[in-house]
N, CA, C and O atoms as a GROMACS GRO file, in nm:
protein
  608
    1UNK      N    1   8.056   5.404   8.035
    1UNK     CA    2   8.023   5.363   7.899
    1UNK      C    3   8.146   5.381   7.811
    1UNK      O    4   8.228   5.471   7.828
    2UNK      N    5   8.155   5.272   7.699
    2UNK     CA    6   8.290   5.273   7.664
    2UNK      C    7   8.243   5.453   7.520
    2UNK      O    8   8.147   5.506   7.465
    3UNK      N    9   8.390   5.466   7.531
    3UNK     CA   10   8.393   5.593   7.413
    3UNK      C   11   8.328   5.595   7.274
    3UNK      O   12   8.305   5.702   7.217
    4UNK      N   13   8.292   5.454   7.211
    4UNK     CA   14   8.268   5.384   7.131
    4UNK      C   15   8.155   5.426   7.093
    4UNK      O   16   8.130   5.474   6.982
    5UNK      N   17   8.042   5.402   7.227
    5UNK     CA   18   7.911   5.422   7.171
    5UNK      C   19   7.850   5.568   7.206
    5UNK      O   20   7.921   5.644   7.271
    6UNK      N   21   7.722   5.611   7.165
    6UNK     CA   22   7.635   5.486   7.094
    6UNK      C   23   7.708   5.402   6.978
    6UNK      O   24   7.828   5.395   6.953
    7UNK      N   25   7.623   5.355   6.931
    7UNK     CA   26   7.638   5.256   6.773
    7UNK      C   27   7.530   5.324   6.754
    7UNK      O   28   7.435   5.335   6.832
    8UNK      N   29   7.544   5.380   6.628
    8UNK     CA   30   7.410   5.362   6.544
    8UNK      C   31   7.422   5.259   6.420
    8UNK      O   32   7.527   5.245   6.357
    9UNK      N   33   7.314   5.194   6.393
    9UNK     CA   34   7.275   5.095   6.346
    9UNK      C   35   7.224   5.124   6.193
    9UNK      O   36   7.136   5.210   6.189
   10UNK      N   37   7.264   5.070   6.066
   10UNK     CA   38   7.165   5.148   5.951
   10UNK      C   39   7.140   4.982   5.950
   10UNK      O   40   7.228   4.900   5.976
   11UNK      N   41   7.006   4.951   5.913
   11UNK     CA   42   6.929   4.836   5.856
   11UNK      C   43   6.841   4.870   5.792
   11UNK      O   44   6.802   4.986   5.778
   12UNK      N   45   6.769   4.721   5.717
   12UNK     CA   46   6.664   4.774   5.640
   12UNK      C   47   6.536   4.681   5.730
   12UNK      O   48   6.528   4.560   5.747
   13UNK      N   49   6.438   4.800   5.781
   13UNK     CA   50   6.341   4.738   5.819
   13UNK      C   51   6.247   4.713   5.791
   13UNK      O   52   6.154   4.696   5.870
   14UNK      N   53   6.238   4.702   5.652
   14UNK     CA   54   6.154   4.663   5.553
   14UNK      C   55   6.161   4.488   5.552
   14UNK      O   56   6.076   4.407   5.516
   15UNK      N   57   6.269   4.474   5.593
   15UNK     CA   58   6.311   4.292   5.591
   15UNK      C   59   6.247   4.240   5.745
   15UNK      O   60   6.267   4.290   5.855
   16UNK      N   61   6.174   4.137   5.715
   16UNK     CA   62   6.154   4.083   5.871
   16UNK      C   63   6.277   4.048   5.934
   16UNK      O   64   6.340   4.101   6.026
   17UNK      N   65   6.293   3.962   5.874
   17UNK     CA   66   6.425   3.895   5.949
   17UNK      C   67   6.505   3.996   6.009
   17UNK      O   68   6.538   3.996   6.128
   18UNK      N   69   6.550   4.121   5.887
   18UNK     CA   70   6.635   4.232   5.981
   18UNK      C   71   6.573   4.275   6.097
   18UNK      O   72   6.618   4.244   6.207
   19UNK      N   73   6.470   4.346   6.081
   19UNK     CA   74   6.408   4.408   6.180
   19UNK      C   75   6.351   4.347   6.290
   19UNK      O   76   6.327   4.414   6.391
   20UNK      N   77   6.314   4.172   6.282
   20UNK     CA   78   6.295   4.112   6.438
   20UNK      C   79   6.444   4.089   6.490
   20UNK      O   80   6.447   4.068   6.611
   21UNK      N   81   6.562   4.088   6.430
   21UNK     CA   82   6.644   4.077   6.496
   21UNK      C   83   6.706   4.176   6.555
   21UNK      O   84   6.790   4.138   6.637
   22UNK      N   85   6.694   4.318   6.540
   22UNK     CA   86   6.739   4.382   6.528
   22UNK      C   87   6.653   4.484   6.662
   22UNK      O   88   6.692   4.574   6.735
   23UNK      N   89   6.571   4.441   6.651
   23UNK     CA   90   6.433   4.459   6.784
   23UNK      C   91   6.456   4.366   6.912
   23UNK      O   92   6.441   4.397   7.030
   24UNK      N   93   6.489   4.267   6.868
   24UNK     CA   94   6.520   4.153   6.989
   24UNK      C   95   6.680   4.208   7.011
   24UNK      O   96   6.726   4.175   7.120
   25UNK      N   97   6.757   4.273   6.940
   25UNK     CA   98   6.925   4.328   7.012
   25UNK      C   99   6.866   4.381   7.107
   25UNK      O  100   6.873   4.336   7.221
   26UNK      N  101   6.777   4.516   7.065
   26UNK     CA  102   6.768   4.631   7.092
   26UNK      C  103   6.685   4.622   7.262
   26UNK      O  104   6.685   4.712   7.346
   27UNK      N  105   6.638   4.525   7.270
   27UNK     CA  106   6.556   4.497   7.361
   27UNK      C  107   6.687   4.426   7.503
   27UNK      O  108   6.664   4.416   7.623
   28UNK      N  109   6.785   4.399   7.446
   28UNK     CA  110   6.892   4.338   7.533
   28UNK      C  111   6.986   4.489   7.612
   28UNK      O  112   7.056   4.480   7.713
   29UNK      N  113   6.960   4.618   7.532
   29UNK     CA  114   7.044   4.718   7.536
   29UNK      C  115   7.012   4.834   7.677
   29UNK      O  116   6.977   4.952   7.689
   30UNK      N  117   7.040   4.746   7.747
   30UNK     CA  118   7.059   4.831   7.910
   30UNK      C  119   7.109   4.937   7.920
   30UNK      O  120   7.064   5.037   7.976
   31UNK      N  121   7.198   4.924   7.871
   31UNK     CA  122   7.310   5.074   7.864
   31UNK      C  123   7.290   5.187   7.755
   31UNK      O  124   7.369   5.282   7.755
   32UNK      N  125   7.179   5.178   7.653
   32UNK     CA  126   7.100   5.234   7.543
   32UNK      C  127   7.271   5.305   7.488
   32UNK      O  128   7.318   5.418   7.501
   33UNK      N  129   7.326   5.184   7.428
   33UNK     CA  130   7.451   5.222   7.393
   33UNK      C  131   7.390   5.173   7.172
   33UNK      O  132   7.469   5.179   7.077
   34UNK      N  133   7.238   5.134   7.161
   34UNK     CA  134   7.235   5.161   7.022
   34UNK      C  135   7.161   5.259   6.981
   34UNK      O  136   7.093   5.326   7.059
   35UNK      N  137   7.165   5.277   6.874
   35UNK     CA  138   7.068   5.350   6.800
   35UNK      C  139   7.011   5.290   6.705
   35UNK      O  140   7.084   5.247   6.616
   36UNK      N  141   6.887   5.271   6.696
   36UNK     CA  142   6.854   5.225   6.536
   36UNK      C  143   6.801   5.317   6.433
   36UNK      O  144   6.754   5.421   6.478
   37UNK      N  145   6.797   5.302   6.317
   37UNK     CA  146   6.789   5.387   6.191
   37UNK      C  147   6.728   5.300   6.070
   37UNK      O  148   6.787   5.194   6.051
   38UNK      N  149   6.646   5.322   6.008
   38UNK     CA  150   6.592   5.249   5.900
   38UNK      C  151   6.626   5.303   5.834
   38UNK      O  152   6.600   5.423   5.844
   39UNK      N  153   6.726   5.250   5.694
   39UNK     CA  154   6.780   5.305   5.605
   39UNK      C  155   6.691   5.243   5.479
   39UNK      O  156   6.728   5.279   5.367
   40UNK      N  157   6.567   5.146   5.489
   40UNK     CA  158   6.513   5.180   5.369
   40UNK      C  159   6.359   5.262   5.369
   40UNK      O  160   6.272   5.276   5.283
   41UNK      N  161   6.371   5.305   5.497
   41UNK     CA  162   6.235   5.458   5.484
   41UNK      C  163   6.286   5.496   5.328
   41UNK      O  164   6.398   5.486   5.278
   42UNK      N  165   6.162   5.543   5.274
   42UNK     CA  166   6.146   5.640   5.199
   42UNK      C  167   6.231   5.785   5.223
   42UNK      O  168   6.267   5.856   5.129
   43UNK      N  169   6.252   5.812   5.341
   43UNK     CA  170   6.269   5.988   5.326
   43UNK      C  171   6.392   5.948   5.439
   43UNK      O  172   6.397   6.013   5.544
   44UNK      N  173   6.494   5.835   5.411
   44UNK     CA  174   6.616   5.863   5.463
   44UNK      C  175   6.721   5.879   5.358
   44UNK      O  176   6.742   5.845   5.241
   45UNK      N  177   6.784   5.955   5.468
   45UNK     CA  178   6.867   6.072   5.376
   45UNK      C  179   7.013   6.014   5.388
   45UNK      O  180   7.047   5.973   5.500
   46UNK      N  181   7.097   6.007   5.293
   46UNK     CA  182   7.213   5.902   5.329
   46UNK      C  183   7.364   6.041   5.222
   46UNK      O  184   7.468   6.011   5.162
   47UNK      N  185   7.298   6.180   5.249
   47UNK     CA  186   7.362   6.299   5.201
   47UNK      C  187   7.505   6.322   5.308
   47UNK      O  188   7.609   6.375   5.269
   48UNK      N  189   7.486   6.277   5.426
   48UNK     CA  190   7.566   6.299   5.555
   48UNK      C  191   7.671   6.240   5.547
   48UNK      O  192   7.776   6.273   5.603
   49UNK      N  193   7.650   6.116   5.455
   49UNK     CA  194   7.765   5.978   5.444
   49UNK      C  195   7.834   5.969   5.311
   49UNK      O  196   7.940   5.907   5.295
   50UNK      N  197   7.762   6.042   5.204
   50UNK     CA  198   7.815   6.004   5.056
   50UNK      C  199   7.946   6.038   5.089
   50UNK      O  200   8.029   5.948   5.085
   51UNK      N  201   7.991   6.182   5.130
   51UNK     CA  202   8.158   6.204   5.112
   51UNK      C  203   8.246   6.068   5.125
   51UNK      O  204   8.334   6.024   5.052
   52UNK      N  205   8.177   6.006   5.274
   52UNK     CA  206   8.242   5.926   5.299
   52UNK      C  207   8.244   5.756   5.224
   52UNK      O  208   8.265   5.642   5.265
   53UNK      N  209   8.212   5.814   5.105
   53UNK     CA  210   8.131   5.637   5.015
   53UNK      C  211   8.044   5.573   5.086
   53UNK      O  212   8.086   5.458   5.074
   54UNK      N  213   7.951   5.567   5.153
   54UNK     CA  214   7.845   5.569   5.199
   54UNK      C  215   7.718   5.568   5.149
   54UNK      O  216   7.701   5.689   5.156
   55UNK      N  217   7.656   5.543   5.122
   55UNK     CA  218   7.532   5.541   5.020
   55UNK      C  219   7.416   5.482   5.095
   55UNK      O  220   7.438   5.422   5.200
   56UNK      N  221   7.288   5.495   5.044
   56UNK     CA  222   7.182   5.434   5.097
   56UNK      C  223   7.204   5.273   5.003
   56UNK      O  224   7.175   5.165   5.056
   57UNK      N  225   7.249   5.282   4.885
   57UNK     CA  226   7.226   5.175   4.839
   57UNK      C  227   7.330   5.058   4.875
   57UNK      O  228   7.309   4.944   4.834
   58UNK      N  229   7.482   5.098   4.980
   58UNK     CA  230   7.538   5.017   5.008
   58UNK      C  231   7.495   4.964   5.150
   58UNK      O  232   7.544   4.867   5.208
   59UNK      N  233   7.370   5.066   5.204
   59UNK     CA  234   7.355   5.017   5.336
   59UNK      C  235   7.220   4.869   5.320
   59UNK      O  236   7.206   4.770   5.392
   60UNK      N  237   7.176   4.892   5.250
   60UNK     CA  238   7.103   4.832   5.247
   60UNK      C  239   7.128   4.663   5.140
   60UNK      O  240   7.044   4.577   5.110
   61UNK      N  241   7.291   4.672   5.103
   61UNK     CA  242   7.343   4.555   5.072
   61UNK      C  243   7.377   4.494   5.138
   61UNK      O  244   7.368   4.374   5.112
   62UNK      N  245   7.452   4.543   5.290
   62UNK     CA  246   7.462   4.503   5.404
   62UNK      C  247   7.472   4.593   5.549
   62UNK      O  248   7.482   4.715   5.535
   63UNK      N  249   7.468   4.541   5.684
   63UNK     CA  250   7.421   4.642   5.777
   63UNK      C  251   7.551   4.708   5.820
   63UNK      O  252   7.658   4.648   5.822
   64UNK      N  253   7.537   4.823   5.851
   64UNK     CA  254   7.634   4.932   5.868
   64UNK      C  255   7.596   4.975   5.980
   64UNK      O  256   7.488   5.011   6.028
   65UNK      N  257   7.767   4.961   6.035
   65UNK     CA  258   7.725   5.032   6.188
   65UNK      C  259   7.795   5.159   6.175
   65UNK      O  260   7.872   5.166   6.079
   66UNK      N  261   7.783   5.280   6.265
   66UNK     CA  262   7.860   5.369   6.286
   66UNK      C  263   7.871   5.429   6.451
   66UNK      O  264   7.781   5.464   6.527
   67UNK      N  265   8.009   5.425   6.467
   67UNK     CA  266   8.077   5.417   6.615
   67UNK      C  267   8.059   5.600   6.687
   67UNK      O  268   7.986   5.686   6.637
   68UNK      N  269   8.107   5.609   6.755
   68UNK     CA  270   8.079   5.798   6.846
   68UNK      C  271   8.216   5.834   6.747
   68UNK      O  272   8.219   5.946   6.694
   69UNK      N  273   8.298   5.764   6.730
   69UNK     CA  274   8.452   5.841   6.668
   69UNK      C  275   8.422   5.828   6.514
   69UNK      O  276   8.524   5.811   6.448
   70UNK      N  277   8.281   5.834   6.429
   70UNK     CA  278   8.312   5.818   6.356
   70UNK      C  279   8.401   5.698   6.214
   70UNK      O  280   8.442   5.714   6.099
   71UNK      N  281   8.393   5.589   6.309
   71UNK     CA  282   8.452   5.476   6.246
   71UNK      C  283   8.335   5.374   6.230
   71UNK      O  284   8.252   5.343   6.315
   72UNK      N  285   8.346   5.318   6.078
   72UNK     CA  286   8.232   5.229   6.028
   72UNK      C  287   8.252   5.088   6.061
   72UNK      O  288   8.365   5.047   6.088
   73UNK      N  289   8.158   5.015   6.061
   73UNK     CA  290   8.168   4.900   6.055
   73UNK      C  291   8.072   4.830   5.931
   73UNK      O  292   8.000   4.908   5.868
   74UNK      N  293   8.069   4.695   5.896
   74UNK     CA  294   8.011   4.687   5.804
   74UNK      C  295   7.976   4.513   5.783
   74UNK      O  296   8.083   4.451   5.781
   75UNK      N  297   7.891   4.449   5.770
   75UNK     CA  298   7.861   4.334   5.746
   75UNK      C  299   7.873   4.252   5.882
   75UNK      O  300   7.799   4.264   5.980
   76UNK      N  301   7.965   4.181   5.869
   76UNK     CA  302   7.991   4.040   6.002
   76UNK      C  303   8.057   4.121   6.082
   76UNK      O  304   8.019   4.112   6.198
   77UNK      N  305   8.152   4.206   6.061
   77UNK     CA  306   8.217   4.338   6.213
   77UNK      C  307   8.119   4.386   6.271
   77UNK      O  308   8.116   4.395   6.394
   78UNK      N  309   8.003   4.433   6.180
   78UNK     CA  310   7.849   4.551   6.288
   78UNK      C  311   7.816   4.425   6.371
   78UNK      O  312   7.824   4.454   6.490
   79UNK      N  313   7.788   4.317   6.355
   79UNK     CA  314   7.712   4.156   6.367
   79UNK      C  315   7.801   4.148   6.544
   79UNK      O  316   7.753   4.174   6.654
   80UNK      N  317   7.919   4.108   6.512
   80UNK     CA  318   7.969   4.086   6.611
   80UNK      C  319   8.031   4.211   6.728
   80UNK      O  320   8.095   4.198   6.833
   81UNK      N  321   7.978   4.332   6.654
   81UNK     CA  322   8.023   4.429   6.770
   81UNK      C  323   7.845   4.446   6.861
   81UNK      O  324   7.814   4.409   6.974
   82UNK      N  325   7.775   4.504   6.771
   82UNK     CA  326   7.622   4.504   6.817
   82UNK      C  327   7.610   4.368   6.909
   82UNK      O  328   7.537   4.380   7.008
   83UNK      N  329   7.663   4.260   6.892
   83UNK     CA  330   7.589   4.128   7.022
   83UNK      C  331   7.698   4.130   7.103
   83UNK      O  332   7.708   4.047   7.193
   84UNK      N  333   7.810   4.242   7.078
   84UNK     CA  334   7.903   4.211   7.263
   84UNK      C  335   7.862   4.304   7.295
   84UNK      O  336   7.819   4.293   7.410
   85UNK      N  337   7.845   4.422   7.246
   85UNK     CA  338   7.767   4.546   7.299
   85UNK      C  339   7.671   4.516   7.373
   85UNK      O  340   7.659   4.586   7.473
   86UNK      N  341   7.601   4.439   7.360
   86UNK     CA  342   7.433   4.430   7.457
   86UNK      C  343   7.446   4.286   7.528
   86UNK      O  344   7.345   4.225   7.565
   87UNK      N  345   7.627   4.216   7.549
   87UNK     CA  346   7.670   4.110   7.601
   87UNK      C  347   7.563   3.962   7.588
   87UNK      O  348   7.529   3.884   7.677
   88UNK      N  349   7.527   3.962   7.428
   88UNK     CA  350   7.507   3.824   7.353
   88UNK      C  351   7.625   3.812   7.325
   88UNK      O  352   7.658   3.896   7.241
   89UNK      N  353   7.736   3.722   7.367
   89UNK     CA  354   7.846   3.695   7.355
   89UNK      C  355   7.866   3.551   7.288
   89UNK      O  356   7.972   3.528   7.229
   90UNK      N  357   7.783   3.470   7.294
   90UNK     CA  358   7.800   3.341   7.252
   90UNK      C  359   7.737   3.369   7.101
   90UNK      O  360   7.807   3.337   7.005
   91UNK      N  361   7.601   3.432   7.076
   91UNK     CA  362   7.606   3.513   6.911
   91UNK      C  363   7.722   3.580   6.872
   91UNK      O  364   7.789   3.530   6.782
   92UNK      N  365   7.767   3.714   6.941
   92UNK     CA  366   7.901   3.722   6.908
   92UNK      C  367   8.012   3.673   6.866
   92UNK      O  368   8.064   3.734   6.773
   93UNK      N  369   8.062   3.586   6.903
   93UNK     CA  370   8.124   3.437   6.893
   93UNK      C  371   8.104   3.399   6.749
   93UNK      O  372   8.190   3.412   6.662
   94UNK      N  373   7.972   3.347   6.729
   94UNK     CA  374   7.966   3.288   6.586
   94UNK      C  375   7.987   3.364   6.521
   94UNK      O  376   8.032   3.309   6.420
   95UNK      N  377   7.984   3.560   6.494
   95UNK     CA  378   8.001   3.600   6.421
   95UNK      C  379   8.130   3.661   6.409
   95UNK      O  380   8.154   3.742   6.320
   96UNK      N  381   8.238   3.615   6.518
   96UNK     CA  382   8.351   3.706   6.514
   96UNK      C  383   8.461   3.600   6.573
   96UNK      O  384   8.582   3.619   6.576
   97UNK      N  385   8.386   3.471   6.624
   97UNK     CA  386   8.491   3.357   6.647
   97UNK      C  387   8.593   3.345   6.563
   97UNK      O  388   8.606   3.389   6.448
   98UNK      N  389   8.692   3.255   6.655
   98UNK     CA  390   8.841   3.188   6.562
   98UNK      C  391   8.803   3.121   6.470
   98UNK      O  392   8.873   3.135   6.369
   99UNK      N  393   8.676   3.015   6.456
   99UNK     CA  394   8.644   2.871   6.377
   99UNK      C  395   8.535   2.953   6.326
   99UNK      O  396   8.506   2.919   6.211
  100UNK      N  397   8.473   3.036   6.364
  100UNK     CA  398   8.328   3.062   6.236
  100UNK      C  399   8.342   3.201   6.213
  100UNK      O  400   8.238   3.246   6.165
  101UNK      N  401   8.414   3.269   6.224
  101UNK     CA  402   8.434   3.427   6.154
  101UNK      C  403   8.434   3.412   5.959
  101UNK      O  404   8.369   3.469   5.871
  102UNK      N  405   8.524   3.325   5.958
  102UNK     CA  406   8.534   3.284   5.804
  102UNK      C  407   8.394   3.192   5.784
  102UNK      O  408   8.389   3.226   5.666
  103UNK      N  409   8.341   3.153   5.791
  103UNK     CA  410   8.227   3.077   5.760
  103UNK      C  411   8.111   3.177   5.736
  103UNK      O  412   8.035   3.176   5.639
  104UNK      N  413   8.111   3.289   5.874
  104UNK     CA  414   7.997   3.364   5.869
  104UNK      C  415   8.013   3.480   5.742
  104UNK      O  416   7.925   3.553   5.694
  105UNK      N  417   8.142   3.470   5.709
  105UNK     CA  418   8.213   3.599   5.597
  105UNK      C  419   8.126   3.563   5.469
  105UNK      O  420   8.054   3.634   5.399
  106UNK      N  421   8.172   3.373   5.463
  106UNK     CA  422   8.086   3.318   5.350
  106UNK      C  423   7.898   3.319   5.331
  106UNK      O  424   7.828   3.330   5.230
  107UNK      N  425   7.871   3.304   5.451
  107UNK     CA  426   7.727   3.290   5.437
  107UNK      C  427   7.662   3.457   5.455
  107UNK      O  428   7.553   3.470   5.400
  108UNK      N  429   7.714   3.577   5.522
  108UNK     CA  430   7.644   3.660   5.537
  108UNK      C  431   7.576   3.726   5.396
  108UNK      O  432   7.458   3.745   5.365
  109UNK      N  433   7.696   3.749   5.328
  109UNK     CA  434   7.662   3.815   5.156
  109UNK      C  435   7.508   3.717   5.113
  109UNK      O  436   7.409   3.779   5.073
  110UNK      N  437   7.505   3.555   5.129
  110UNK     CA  438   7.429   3.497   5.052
  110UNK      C  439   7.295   3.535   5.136
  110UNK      O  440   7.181   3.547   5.091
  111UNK      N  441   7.332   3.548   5.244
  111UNK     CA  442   7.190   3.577   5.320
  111UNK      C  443   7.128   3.734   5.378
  111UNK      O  444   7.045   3.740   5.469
  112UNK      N  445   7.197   3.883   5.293
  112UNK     CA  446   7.163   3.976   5.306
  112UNK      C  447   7.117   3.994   5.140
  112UNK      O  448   7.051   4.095   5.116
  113UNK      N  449   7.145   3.912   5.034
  113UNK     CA  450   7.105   3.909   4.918
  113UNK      C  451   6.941   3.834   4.934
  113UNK      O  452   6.829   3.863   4.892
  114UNK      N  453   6.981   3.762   4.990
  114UNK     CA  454   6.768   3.683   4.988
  114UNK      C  455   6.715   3.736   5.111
  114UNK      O  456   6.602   3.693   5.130
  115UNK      N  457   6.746   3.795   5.179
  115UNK     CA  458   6.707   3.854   5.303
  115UNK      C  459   6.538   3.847   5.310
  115UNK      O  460   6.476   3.802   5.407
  116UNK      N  461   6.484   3.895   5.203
  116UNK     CA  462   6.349   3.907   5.203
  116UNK      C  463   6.251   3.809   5.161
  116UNK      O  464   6.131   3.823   5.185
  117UNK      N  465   6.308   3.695   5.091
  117UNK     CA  466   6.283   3.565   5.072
  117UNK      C  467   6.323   3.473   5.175
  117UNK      O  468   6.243   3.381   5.184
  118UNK      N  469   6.449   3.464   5.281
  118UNK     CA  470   6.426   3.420   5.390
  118UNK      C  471   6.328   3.419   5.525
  118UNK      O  472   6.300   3.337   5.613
  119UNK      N  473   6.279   3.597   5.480
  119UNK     CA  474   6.246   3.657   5.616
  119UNK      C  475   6.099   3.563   5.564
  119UNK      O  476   6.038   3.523   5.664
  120UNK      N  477   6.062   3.540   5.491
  120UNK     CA  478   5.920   3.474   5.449
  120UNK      C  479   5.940   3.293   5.453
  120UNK      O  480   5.856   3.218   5.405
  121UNK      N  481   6.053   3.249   5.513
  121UNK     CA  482   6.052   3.122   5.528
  121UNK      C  483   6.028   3.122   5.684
  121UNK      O  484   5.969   3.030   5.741
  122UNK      N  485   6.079   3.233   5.745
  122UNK     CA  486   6.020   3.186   5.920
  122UNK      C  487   6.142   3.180   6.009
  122UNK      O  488   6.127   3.140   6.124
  123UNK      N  489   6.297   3.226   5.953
  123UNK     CA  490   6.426   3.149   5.986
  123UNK      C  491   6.451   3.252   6.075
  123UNK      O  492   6.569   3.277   6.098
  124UNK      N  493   6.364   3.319   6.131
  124UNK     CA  494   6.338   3.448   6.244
  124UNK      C  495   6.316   3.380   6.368
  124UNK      O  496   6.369   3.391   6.479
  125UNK      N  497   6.250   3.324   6.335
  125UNK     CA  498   6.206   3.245   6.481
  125UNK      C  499   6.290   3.193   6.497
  125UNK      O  500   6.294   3.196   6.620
  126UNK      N  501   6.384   3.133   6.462
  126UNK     CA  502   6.499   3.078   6.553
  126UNK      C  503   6.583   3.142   6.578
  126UNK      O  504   6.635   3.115   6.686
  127UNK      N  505   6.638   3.248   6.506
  127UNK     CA  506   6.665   3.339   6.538
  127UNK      C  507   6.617   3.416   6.693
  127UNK      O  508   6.689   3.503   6.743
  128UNK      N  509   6.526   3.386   6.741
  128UNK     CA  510   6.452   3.481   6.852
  128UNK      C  511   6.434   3.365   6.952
  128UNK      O  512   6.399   3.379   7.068
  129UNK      N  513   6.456   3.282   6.908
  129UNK     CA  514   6.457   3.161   7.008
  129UNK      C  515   6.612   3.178   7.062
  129UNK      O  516   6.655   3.200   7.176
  130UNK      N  517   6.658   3.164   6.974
  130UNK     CA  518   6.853   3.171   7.015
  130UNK      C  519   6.867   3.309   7.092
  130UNK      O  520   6.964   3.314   7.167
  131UNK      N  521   6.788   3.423   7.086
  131UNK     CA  522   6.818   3.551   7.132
  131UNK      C  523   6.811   3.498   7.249
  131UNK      O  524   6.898   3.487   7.334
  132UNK      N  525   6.631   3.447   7.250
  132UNK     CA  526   6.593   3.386   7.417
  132UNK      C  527   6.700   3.319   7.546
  132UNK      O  528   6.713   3.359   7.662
  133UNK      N  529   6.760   3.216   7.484
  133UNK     CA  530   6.812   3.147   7.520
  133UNK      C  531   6.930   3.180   7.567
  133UNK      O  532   6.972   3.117   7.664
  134UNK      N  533   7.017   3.292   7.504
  134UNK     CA  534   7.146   3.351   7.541
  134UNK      C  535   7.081   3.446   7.668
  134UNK      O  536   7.116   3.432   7.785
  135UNK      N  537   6.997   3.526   7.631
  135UNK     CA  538   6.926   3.608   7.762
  135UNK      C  539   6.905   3.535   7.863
  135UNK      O  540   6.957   3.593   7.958
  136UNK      N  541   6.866   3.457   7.891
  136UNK     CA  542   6.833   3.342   7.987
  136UNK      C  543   6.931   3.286   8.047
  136UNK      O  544   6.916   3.254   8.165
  137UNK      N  545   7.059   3.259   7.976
  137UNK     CA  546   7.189   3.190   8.041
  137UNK      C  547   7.274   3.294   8.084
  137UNK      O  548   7.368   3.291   8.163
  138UNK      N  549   7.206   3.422   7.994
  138UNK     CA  550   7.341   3.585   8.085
  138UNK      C  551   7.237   3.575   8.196
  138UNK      O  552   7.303   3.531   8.290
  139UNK      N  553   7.086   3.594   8.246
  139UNK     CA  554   7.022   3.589   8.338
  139UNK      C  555   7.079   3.526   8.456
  139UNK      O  556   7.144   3.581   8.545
  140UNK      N  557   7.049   3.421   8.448
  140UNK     CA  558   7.143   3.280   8.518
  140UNK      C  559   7.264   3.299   8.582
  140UNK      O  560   7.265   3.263   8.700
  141UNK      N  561   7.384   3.353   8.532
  141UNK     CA  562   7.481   3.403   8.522
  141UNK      C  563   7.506   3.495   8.574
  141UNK      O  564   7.595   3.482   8.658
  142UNK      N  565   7.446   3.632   8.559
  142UNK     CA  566   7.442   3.713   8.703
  142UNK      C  567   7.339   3.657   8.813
  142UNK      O  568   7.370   3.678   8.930
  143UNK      N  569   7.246   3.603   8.793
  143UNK     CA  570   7.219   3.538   8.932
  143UNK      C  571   7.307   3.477   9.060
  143UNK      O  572   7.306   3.485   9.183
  144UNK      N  573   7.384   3.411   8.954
  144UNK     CA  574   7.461   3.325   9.015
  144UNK      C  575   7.543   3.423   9.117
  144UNK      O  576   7.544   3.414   9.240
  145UNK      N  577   7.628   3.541   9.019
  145UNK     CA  578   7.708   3.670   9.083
  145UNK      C  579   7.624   3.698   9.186
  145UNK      O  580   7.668   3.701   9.301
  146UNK      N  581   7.539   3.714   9.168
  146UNK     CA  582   7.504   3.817   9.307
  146UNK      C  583   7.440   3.758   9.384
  146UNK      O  584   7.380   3.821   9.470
  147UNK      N  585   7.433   3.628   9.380
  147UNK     CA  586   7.432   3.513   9.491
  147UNK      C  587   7.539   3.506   9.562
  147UNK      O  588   7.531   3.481   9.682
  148UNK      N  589   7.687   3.534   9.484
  148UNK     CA  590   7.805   3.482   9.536
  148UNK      C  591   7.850   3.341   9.498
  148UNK      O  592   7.929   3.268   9.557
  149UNK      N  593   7.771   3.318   9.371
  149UNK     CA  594   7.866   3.182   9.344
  149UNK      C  595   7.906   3.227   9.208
  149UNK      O  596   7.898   3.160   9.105
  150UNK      N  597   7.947   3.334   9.220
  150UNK     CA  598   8.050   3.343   9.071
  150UNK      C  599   8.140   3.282   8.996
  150UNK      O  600   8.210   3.224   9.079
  151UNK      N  601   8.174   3.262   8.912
  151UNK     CA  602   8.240   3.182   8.889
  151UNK      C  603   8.388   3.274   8.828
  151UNK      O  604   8.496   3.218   8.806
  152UNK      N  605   8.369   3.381   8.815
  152UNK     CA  606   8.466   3.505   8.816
  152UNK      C  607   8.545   3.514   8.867
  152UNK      O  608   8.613   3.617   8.858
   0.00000   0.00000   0.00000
């Protein structure tokens, strides 16, 4: 296991959208290299992090990861470390690619601001469809390996 993890995860699972996606990672995580944490419970305590500017109220502006060494991550970095971590790599990609890293920079802010007005349009389900579908082609993919037709 790399030195890195766990990850622990701060989200707000008060948001659908956060929390089915964030359930469908967690469900990919073989190596139980996450942790998750609801940072908008009532009785979480965000006293551990203030030194470090840290706040409950910045976690819940956007998702915050935190690494085994102590190093944060924050917005589209947690996004794209959490889906190579549990090897969604083609999600990864969109959020940390050459051509859509800057795109996703632009759209994440607009869509952790309505988060809770999205999560009530349904834009989850595709979301969980796309989870599906990457699971299914890493499936495939080691099949293939341990058939011996790797492509490795």
């Amino acid at each position: 296991m790399n030195q890195q993890y766990p990850l622990t995860i701060y989200f707000d699972a008060s948001c659908k959208l956060c929390n089915n996606e964030m359930q469908a990672v967690k469900q990919h995580d073989k190596e139980s290299s996450l942790i998750l944490i609801d940072c908008s419970a009532t009785d979480f305590d965000d006293r551990p992090f203030q030194s470090q500017g840290i706040t409950r109220e910045a976690m819940m502006e956007c998702l915050h990861v935190l690494d085994s060494q102590g190093t944060w991550f924050k917005g589209v970095a947690s996004f794209e470390l959490i889906y190579r971590t549990v090897g969604l790599n083609t999600i990864a990609n969109f959020w940390g690619g050459k051509y859509t890293r800057s795109l996703a920079e632009v759209i994440y802010p607009f869509i952790a601001r309505h988060r809770q007005s999205i999560s009530k349009s349904g834009v989850h389900l595709i979301y969980e469809a796309w989870c599906k579908w990457e699971a299914y082609r890493a499936f495939k993919r080691s099949r293939k390996c341990h058939e011996g037709n790797c492509s490795i």
